[in-house]
TORZAKOL-44052 format. One record per residue: chain; residue in three letters; residue number from 1; x negated, y negated, z negated of N, C-alpha, C in turn. Coordinates in nm, 2 decimals. Atoms other than C-alpha are relative to their C-alpha. Example, Ala and Ser with C-alpha at 12.3 -4.5 7.8 and 13.67 -1.06 7.14 Angstrom:
% TORZAKOL-44052
<rec kette="A" rest="Ala" nr="1" n_px="-0.09" n_py="0.12" n_pz="0.00" ca_px="-1.23" ca_py="0.45" ca_pz="-0.78" c_px="-0.09" c_py="-0.12" c_pz="0.00"/>
<rec kette="A" rest="Ser" nr="2" n_px="0.09" n_py="0.11" n_pz="0.00" ca_px="-1.37" ca_py="0.11" ca_pz="-0.71" c_px="0.08" c_py="-0.11" c_pz="-0.08"/>
//
This chain:
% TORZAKOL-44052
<rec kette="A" rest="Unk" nr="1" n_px="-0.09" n_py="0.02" n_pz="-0.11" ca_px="-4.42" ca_py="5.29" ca_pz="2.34" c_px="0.11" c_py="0.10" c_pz="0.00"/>
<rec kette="A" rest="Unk" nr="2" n_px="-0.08" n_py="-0.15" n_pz="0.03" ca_px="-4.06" ca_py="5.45" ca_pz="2.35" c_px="0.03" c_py="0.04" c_pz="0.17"/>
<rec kette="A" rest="Unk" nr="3" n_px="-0.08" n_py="-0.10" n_pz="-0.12" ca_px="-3.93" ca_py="5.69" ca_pz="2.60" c_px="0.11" c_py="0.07" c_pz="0.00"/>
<rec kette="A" rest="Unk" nr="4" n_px="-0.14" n_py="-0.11" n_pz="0.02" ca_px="-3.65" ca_py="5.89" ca_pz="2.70" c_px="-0.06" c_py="0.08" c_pz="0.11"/>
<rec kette="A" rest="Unk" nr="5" n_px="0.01" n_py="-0.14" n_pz="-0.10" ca_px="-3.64" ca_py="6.24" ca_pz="2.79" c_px="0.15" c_py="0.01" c_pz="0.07"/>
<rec kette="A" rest="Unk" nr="6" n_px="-0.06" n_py="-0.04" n_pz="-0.09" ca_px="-3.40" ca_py="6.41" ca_pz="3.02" c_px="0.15" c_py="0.01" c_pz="-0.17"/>
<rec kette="A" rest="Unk" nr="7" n_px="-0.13" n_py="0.00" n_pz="0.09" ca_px="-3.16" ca_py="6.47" ca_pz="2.65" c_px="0.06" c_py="-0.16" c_pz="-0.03"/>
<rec kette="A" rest="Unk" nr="8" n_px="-0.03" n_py="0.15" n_pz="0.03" ca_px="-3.18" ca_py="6.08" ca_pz="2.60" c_px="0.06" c_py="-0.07" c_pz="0.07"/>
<rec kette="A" rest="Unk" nr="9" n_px="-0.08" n_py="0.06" n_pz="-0.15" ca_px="-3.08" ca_py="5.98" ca_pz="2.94" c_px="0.15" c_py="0.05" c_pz="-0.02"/>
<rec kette="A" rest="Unk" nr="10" n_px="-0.13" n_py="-0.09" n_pz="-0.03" ca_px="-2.78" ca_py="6.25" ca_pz="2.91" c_px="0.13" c_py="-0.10" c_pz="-0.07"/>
<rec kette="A" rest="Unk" nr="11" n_px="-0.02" n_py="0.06" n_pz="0.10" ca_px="-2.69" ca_py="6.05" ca_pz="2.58" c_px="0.06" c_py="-0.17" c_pz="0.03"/>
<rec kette="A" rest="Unk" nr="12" n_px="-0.08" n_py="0.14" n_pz="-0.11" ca_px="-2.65" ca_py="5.71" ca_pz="2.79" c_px="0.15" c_py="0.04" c_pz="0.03"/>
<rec kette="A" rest="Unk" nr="13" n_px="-0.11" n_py="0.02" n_pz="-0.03" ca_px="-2.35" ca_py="5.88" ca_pz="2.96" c_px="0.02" c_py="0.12" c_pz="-0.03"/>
<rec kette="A" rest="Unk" nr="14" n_px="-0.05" n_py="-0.14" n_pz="0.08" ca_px="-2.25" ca_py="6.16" ca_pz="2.74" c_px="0.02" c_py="0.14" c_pz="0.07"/>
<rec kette="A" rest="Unk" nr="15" n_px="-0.01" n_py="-0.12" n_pz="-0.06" ca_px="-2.36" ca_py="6.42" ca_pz="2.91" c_px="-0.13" c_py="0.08" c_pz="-0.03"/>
<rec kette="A" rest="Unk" nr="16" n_px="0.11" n_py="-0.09" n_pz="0.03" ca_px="-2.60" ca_py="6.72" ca_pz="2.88" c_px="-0.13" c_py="-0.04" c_pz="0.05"/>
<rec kette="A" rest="Unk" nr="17" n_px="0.10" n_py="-0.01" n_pz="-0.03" ca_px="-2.96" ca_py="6.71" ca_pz="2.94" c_px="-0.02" c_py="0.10" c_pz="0.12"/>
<rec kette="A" rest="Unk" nr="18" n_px="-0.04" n_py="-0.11" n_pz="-0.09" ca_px="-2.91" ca_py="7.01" ca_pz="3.16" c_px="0.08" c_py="-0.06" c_pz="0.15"/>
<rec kette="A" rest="Unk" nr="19" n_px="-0.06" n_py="0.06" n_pz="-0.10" ca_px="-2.67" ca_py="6.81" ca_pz="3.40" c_px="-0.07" c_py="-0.10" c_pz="0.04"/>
<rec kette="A" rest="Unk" nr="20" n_px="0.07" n_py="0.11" n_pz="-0.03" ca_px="-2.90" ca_py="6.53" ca_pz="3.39" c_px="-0.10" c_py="0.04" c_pz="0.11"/>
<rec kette="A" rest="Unk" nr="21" n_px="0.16" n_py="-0.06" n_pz="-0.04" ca_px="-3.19" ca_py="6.76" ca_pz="3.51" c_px="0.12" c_py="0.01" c_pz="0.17"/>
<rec kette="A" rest="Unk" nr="22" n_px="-0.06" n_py="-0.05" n_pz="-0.13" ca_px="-2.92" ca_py="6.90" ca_pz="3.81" c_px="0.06" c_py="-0.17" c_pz="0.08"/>
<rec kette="A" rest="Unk" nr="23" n_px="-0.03" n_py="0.12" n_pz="-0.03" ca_px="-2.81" ca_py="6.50" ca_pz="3.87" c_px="-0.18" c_py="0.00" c_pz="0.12"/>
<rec kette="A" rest="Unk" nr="24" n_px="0.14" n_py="-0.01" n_pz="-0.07" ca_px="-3.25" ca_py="6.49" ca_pz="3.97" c_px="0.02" c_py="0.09" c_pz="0.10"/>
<rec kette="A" rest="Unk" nr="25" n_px="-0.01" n_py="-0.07" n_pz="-0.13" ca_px="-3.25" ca_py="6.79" ca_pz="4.18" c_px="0.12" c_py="-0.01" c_pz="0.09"/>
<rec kette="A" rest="Unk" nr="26" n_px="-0.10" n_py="-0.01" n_pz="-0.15" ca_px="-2.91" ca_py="6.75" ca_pz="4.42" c_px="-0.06" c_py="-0.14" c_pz="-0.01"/>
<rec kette="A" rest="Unk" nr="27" n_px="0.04" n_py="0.16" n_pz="-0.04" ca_px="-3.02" ca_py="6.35" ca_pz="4.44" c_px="-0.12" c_py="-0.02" c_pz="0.04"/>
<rec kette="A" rest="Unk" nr="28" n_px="0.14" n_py="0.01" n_pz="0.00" ca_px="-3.38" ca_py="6.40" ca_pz="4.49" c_px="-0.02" c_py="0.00" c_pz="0.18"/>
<rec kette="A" rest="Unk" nr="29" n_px="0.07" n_py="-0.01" n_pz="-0.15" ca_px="-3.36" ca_py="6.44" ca_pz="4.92" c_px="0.13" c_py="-0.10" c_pz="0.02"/>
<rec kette="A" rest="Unk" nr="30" n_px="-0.08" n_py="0.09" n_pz="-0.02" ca_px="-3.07" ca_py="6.16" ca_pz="4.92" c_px="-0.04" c_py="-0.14" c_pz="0.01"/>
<rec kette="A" rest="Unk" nr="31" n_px="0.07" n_py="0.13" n_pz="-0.02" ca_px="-3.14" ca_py="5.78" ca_pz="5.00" c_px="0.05" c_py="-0.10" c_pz="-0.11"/>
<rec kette="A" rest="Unk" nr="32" n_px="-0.04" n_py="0.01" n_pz="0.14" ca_px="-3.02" ca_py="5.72" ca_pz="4.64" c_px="-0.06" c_py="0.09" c_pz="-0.13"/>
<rec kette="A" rest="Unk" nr="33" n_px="0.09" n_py="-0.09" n_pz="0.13" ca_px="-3.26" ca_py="5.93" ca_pz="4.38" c_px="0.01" c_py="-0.07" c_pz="-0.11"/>
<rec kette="A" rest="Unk" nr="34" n_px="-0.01" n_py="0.07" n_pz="0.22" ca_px="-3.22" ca_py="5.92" ca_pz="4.00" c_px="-0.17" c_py="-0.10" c_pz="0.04"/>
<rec kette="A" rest="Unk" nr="35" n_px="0.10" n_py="0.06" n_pz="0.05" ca_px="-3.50" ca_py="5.68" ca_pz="3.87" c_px="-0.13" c_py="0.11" c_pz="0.00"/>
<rec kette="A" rest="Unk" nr="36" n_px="0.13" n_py="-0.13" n_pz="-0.01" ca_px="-3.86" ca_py="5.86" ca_pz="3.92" c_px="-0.08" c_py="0.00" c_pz="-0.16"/>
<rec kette="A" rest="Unk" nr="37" n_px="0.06" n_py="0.00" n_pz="0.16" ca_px="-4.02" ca_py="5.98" ca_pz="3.57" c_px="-0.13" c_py="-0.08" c_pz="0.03"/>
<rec kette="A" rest="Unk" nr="38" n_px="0.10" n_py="0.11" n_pz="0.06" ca_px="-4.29" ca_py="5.75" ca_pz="3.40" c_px="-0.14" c_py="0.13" c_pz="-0.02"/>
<rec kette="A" rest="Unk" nr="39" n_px="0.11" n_py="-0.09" n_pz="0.02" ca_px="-4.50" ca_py="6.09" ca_pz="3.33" c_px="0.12" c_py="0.12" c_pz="-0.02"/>
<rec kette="A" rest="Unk" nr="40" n_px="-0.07" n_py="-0.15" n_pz="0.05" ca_px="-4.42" ca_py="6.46" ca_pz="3.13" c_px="-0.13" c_py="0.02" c_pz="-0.09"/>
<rec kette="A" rest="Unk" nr="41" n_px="0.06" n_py="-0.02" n_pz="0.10" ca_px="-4.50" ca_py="6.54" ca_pz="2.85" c_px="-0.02" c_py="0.17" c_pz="-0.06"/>
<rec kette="A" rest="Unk" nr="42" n_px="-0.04" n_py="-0.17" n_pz="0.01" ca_px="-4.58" ca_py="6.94" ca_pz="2.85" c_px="0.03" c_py="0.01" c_pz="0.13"/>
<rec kette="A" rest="Unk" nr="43" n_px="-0.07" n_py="-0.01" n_pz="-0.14" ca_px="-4.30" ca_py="6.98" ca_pz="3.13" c_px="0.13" c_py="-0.06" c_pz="0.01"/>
<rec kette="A" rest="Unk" nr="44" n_px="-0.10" n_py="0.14" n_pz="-0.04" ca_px="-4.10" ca_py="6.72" ca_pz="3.04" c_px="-0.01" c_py="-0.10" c_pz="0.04"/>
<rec kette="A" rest="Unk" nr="45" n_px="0.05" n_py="0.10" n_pz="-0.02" ca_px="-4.06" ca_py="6.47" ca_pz="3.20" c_px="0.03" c_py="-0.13" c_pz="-0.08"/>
<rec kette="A" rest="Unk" nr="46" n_px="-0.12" n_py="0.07" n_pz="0.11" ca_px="-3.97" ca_py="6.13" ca_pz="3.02" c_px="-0.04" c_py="-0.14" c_pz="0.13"/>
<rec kette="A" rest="Unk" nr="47" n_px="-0.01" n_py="0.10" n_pz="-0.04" ca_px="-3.92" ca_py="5.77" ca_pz="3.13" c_px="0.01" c_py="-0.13" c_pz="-0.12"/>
<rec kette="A" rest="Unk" nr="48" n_px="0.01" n_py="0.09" n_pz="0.07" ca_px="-4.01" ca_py="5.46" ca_pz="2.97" c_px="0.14" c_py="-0.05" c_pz="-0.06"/>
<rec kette="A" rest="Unk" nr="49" n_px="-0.13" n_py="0.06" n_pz="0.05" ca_px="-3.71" ca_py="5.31" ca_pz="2.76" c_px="-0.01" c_py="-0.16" c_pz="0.06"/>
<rec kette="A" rest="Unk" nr="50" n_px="-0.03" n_py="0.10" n_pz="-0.11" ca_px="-3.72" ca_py="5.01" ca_pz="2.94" c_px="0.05" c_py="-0.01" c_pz="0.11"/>
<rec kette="A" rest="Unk" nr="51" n_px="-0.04" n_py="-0.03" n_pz="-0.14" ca_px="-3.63" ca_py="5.15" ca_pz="3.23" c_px="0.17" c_py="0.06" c_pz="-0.01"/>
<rec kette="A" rest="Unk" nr="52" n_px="-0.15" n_py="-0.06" n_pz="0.00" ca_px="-3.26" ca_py="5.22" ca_pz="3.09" c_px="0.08" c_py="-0.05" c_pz="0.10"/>
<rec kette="A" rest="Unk" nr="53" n_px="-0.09" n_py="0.06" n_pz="-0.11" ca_px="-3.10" ca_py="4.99" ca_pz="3.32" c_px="-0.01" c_py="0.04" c_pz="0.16"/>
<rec kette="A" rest="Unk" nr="54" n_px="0.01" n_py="-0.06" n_pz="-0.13" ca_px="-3.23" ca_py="5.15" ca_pz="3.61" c_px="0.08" c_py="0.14" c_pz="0.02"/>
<rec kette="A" rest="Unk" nr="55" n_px="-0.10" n_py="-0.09" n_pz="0.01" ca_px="-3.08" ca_py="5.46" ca_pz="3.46" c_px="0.17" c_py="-0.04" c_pz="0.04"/>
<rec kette="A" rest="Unk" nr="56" n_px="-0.15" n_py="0.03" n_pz="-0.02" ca_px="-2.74" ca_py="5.28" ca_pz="3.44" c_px="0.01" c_py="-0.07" c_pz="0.13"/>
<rec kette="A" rest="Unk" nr="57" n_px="-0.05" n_py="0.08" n_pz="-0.13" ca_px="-2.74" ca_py="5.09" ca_pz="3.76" c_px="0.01" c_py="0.15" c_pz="0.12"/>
<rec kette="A" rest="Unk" nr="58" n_px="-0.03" n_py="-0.04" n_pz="-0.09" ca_px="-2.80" ca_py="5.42" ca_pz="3.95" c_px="0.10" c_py="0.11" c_pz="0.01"/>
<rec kette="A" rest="Unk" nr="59" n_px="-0.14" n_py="-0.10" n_pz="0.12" ca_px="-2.52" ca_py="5.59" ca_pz="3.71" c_px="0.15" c_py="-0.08" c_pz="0.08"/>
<rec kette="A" rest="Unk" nr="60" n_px="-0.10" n_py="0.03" n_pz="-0.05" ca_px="-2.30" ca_py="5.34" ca_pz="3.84" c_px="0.02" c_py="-0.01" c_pz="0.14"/>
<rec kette="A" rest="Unk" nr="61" n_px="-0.04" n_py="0.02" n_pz="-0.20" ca_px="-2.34" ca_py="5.34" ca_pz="4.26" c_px="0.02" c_py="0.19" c_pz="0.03"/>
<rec kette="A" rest="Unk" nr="62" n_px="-0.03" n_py="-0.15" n_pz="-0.02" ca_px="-2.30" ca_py="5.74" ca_pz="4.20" c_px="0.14" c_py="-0.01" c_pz="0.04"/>
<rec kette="A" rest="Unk" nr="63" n_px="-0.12" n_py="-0.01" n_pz="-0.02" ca_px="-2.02" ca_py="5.88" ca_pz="4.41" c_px="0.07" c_py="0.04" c_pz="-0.07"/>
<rec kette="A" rest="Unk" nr="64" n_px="-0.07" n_py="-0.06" n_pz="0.07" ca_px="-1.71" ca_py="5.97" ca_pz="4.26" c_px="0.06" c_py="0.14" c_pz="0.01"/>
<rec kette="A" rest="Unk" nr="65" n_px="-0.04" n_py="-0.06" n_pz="0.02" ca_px="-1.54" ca_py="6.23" ca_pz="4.17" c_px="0.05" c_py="0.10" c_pz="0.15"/>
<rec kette="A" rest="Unk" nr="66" n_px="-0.02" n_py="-0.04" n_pz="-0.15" ca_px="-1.48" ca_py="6.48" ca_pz="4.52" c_px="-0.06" c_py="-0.05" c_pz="0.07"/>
<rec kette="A" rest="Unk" nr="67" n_px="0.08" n_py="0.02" n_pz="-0.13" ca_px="-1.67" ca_py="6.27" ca_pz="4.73" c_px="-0.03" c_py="0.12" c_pz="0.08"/>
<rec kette="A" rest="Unk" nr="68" n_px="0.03" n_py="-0.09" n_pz="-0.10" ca_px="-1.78" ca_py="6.48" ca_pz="5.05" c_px="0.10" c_py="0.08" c_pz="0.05"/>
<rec kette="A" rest="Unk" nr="69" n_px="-0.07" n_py="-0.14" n_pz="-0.04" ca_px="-1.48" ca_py="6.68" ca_pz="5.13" c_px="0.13" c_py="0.04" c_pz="-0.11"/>
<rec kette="A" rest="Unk" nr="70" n_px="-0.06" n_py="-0.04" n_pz="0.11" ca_px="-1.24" ca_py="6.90" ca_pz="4.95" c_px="0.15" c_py="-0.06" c_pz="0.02"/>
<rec kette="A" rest="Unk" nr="71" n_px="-0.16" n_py="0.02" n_pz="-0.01" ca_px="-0.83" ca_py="6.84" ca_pz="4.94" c_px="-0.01" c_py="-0.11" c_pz="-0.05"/>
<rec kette="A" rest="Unk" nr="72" n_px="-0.03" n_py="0.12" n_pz="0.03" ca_px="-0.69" ca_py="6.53" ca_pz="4.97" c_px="0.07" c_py="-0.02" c_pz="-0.12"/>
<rec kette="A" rest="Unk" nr="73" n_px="-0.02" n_py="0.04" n_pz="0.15" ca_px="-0.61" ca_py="6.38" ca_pz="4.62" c_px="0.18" c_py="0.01" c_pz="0.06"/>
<rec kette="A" rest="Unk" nr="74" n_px="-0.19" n_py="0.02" n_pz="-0.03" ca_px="-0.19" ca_py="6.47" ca_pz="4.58" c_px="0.03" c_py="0.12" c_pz="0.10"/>
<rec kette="A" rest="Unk" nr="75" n_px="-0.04" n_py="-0.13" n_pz="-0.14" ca_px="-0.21" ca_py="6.74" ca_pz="4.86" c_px="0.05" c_py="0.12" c_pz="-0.08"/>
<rec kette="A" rest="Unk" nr="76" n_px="-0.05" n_py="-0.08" n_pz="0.07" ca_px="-0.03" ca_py="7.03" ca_pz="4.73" c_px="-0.03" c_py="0.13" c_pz="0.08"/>
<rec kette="A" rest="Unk" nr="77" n_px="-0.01" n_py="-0.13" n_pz="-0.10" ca_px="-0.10" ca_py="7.41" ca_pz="4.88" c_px="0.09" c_py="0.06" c_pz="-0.08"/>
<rec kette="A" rest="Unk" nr="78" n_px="-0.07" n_py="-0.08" n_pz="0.03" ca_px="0.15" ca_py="7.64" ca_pz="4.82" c_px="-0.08" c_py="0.13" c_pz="-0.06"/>
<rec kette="A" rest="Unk" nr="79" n_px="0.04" n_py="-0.13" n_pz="-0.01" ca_px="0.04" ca_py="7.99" ca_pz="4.70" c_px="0.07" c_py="0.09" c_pz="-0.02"/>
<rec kette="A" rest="Unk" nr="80" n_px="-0.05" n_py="-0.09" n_pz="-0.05" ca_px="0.11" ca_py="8.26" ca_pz="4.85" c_px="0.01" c_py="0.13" c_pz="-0.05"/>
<rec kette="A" rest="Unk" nr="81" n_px="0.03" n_py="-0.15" n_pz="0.11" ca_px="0.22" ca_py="8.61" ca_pz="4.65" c_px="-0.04" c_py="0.08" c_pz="0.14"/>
<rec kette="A" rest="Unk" nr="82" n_px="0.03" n_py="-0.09" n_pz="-0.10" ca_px="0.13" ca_py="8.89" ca_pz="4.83" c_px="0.15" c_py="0.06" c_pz="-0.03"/>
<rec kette="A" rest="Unk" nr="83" n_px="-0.13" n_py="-0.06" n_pz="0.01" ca_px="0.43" ca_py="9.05" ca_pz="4.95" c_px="0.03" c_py="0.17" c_pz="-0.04"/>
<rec kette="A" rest="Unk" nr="84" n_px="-0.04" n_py="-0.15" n_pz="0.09" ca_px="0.60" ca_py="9.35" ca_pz="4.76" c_px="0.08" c_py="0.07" c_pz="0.09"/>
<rec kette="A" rest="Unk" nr="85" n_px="-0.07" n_py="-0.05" n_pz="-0.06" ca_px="0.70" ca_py="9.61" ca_pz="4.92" c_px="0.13" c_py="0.03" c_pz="-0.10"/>
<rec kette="A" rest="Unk" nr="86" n_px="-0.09" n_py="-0.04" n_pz="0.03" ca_px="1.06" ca_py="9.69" ca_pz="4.86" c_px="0.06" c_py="0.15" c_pz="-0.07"/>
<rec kette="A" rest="Unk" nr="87" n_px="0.01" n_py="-0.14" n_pz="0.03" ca_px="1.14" ca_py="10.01" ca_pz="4.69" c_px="0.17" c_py="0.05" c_pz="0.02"/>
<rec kette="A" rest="Unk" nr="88" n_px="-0.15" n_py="0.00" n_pz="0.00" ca_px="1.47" ca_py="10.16" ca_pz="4.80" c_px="0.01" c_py="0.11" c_pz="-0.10"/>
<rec kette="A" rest="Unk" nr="89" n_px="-0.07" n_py="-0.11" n_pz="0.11" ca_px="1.70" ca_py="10.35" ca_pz="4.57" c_px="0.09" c_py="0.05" c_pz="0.06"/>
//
């Protein structure tokens, strides 16, 4: 039977194993959770390869990019120097 671990999944959408793990934990108390593992193997966990599409379907209803907050896309802030004091001569 094949499976995928947490590096195989990453491998779907070219990303780390590592980020895949932190995709599980921030999504895990959300009403959208990664796919739940099939077992663990040691203390990995893995997921049946069959189940890739479940990976990709819940790859694709992820929010985008800033979701939640954060400066409006195009907003510009100025930054501000700290002001110099003047030195007279």
């Amino acid at each position: 039977m094949d499976v995928m671990f947490r590096d195989d999944v990453g491998r779907l959408f070219g990303v780390s194993h590592e980020l895949v793990r932190d995709w599980q934990r921030r999504s895990a108390k959300t009403d959208d959770p990664t796919p739940t593992p099939d077992g663990k193997a040691g203390a990995r966990p893995f997921w049946f390869a069959s189940r890739e599409q479940e990976w990709r379907d819940w790859y694709a209803r992820r929010p985008g990019k800033g979701v939640g907050g954060g400066r409006p896309k195009g907003s510009k802030t100025k930054r501000r120097s700290a002001a110099r004091p003047s030195s007279a001569s």
